[in-house]
N, C-alpha and C positions, 0 to 999 in steps of 0.2 A: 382051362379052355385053350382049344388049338387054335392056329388062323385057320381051319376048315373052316368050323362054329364061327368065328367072329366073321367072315364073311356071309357066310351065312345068316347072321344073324342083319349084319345092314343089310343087307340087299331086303330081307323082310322089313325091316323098320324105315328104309328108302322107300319102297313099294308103297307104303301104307300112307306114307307123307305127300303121295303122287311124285316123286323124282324119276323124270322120265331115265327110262333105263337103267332102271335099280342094281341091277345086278351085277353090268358091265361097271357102274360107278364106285360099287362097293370093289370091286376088285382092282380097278384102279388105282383106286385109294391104298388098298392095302399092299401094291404093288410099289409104291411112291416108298412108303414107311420102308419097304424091305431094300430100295435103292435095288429094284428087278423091273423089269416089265410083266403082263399079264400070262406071256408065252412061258416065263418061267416060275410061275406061282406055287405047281406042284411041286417043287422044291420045297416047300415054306410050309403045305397043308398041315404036317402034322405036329409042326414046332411050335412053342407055345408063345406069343408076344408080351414083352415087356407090358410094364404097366407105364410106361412113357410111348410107347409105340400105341396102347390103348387108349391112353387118353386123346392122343392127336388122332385115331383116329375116328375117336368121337366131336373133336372138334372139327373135322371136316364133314362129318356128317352133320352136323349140326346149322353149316355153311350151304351145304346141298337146301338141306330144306327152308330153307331163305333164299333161294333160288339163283345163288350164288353158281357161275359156268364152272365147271370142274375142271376147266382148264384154267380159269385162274386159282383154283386152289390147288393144284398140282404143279404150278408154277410154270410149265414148260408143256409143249404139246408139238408131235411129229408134225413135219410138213414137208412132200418126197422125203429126199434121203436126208433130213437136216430134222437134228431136234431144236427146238425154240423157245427162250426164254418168252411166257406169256404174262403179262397182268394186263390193267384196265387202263394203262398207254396207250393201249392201242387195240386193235378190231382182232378178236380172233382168226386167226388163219381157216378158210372151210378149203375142206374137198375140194368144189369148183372151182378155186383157184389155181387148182393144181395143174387142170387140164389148161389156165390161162399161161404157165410156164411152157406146159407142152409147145403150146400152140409157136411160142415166142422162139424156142429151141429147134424147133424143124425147120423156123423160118432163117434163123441165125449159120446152122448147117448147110442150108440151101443155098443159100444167096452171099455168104459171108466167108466162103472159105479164103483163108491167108489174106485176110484183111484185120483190121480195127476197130470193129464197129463201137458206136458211142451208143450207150442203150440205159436209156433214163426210165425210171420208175415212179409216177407221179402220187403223190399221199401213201408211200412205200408201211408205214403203219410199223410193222413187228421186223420188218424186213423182206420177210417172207421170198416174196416174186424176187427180189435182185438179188439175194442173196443166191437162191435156188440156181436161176441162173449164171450166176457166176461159177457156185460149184460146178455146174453141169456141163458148160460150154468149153471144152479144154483150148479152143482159141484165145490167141491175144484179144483184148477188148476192154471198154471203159464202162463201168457199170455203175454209175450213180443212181441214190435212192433220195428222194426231195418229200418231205412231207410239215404240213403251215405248226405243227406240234412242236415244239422243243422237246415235250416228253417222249413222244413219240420216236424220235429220232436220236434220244439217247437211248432207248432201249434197242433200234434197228442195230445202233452202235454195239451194245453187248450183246447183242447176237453176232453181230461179224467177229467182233474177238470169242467168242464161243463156239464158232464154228469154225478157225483159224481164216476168216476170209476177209482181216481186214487191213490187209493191204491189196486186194483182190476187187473190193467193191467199197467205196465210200456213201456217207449221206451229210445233206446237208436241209438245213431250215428255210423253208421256203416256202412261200404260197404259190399252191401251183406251180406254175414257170416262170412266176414274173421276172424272176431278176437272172436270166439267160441273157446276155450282151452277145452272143455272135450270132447273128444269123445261118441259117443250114449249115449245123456245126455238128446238128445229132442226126442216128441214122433209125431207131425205134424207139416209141414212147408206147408205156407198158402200165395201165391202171386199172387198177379196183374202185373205183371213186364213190363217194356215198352215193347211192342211187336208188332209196327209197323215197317216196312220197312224204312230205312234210305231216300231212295231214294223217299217216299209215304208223307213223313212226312211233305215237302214242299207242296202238295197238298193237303194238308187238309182243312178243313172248318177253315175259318179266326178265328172264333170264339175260335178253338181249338190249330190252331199253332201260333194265335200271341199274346195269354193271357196266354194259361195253360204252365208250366215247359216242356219244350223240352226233361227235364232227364228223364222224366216219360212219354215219347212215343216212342223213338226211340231206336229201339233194335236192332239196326245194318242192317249189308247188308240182311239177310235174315229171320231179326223178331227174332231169335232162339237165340240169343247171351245171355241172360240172364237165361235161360232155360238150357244151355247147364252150366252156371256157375253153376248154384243152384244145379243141382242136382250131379254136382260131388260135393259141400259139404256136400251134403247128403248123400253121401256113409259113410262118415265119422261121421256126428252129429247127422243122426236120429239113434234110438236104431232098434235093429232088431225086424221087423213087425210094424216100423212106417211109415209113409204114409206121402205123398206129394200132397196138392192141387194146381192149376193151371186153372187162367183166363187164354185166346189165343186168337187169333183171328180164324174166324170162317173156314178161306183154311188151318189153320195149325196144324188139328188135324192128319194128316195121317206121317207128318214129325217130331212131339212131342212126339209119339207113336215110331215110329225110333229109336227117342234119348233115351227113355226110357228103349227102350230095351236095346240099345246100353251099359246101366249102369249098367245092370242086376235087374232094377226093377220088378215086377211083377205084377199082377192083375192090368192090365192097364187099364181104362175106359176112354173112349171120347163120354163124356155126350155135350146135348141141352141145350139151356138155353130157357126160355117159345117162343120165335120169331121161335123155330124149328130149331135154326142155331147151329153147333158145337161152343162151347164156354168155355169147362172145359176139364182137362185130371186131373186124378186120380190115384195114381198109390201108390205103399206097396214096400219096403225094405225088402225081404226073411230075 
């Protein structure tokens, strides 16, 4: 049997087991085993795999259909230009987030040129956002990543020495903001925060409520609880004319906009993310 057959052969035995996206995950998989990506698989179709290469990757098939994310059996999963070590530390990196870097990099070049800016990352999870933007911004600048996890933030940590960027961006154990001592001392605060419903969070795809941290989805009775924390410490830590990014979900751009004003924020935006859905709120400290 070549890896043609073996893939082929999971992607039918994934299918059958309902593993959304049989196909793409069988080839994944068998992309991992060969230490290649997908792009280069046809390299591999017609060679025949070990019986240690076979058996793992029946063990990860195996993993699938127990509805285990394929990002954490792959260990590691792209986010922009940065690969990422993944496990159940912390919240898989999506898409969406990626357009939350965008958003933070156009504002950093705008408004930041030949300065320092201090740009903090709140429940930073895998790393992901401060990371990302550290690569990307080739300006001087302070990029801390805070998240209440110990775990968590040991593994943002092996992502910065994996991606050589850790003397570039730090992280540290925190809840929230709490333990910031200087007042207007940062210049952007940048988060994904849990912001599903308490009551939602038990209906979610298996995949997502019975593998990824429960701390990193659930954002109380009405999604906002985190939101509403962050930015009263931002009345306090950002300097005047700094700014706050914010992932949401897509019904709670008109209630984020509420609380924003509620804090006397200003120049509010409730930006799309490319599916056309509301997904970002934007907002500046007079």
């Amino acid at each position: 049997m070549v890896w043609r057959e073996v893939i082929d052969k999971a992607a039918e035995y994934l299918d059958s087991r309902n593993v959304p996206d049989a196909c793409t995950a069988g080839e994944l998989l068998a992309a991992r085993l060969l230490s290649s990506n997908r792009g280069e698989l046809f390299n591999f179709l017609d060679k025949e795999p070990t019986s240690r290469q076979l058996e793992a990757m029946r063990r990860g098939m195996a993993r699938l259909v127990k509805n285990e994310p394929i990002q954490y059996i792959l260990g590691e999963w792209d986010f922009r230009r940065l690969t990422l070590k993944c496990d159940s530390r912390a919240l898989i990196p999506r898409p969406e987030t990626e357009g939350l870097v965008s958003l933070v990099l156009d504002h950093l070049r705008r408004s930041y040129a030949g300065q320092k800016p201090f740009v903090v990352d709140v429940g930073t999870g895998t790393g992901a956002i401060i990371l990302s933007i550290a690569s990307e911004y080739k300006g001087e600048g302070v990029f801390l990543g805070t998240d209440i996890s110990e775990d968590a933030v040991s593994l943002a940590r092996e992502n910065a020495a994996l991606c050589g960027l850790e003397e570039r961006a730090s992280f540290v154990v925190m809840d929230g903001l709490d333990d910031f001592d200087e007042p207007q001392s940062v210049d952007i605060i940048v988060s994904n925060p849990p912001y599903i419903e308490s009551d939602v969070c038990e209906t979610l795809d298996p995949r997502v409520k019975d593998f990824e941290p429960r701390l990193a989805l659930d954002g109380g009775t009405n999604g906002l609880d985190f939101y509403d924390r962050y930015l009263a410490d931002a009345l306090n830590l950002l300097k005047s004319g700094g700014s706050v990014f914010f992932e949401m979900g897509d019904t709670q751009g008109e209630a984020l906009e509420h609380l924003m004003q509620g804090y006397g924020f200003s120049d509010i935006k409730i930006l799309k993310d490319l599916s056309g859905r509301d997904r970002y709120a934007v907002a500046m400290l007079p």
